[in-house]
Every structure is written in C-alpha cells, then in structure tokens.
C-alpha positions in Angstrom: 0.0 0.0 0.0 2.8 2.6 -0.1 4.0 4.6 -2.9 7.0 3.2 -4.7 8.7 6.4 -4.1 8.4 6.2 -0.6 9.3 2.9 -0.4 12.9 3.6 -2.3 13.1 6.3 0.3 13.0 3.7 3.2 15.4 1.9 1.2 17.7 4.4 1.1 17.5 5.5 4.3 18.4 1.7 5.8 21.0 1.5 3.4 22.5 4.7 5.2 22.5 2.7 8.7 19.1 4.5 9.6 17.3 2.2 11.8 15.6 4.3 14.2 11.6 3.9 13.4 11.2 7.5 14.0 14.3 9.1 12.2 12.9 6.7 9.4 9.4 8.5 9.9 11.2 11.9 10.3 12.9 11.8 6.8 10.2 10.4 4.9 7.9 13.5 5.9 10.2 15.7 4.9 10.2 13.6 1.5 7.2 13.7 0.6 6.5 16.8 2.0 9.4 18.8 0.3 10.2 16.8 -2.7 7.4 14.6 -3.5 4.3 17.2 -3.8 4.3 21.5 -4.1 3.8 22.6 -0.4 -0.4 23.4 -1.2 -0.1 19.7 -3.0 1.1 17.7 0.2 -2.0 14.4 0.7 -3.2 14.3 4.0 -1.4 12.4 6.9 -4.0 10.1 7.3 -2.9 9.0 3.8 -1.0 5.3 4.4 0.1 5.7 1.2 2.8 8.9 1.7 3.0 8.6 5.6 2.7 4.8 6.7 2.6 4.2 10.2 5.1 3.7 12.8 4.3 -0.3 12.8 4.4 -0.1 9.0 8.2 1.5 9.0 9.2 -0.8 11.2 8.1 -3.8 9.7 9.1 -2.3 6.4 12.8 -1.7 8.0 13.2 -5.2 8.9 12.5 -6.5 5.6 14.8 -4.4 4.1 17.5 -5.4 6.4 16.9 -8.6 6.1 17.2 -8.4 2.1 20.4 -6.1 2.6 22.0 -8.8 4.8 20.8 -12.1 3.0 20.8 -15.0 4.9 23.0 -13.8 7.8 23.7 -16.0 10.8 21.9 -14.6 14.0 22.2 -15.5 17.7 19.1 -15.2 19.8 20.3 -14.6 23.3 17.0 -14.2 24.8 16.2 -17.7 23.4 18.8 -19.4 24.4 20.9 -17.5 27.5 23.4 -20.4 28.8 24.4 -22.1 25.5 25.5 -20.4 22.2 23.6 -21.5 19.4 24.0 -20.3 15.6 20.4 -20.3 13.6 20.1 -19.4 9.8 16.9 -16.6 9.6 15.4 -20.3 8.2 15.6 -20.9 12.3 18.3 -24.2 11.3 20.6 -24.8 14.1 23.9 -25.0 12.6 26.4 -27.6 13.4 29.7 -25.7 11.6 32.3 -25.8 14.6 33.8 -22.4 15.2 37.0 -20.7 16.9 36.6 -17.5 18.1 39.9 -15.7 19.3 39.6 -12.5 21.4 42.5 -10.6 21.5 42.5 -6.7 22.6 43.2 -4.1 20.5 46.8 -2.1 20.1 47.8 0.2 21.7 48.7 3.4 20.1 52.5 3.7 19.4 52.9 0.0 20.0 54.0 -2.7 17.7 
C-alpha cells in the first residue's frame, strides 16, 4: 500500500545505517513533504500511502535489512541464555564448529 517512491526512500535511508523507526518516519515526511508534492499539493497524513505508520516503517525496515543482509547468521540470546547456538533466519541450528579468538586491541604507538 505505499507509494514506490516512498518505499525507495525507506530503502535508502536503511542502506544509510538509519534504523531508528522515528528518524525513518522523520525523513520520509520531509520527503514527501518537500520533494514529492508543491507545499499546497502535500495528501493528508492520514494517507498510508505517503505517511505509513510507525508499525508499518518498522516492519518495512526489517525486511529491508533482512534483504540487505541475505541469509546472515543470527544469535538469539534471549532464546537461548546459557548455551551459544547459531540459527540461519530459516531458524536451522547449525552444526559448523567455530574458533573464536579474542585478542585486545593495540595500543597506540605500539608494535
């Protein structure tokens, strides 16, 4: 139900590293406000079309991540607090073994 236009916006605005639901919301007023529609032209706010709602953005904001990231590897904590467990967005656990190595970072001047 939203404009194509708006839309790209969102997309653009992701692709930025904006992630904030109401920054999102923020920037897409002034959009369509400013470039989309002359200033006596501007649709109505009540129009889903030009200015979706928060629950829209955010859902919109996820799917976009999610496309921007493909199928990333994600680790619920809340799901699983005493043992680390890798899941594919599929919701797979997967069985790969893995070495992590923490090591802290240089100091300045140092070798």
């Amino acid at each position: 139900r939203l404009h194509p236009r708006v839309l790209d916006k969102i997309r653009e605005l992701v692709s930025q590293g904006i992630h904030q639901v109401y920054a999102v919301r923020k920037q897409l007023r002034k959009f369509v406000e400013r470039e989309l529609f002359k200033p006596d032209e501007v649709p109505e706010r009540h129009n889903l079309s030009f200015f979706p709602t928060v629950n829209d953005i955010k859902n919109h904001i996820h799917e976009i991540q999610r496309s921007l990231n493909g199928d990333a590897v994600s680790y619920d904590s809340e799901a699983i607090p005493a043992t680390l467990q890798w899941t594919s967005d599929s919701g797979n656990v997967l069985t790969e073994s893995l070495t992590v190595t923490l090591a802290s970072a240089p100091e300045e001047g140092g070798p």
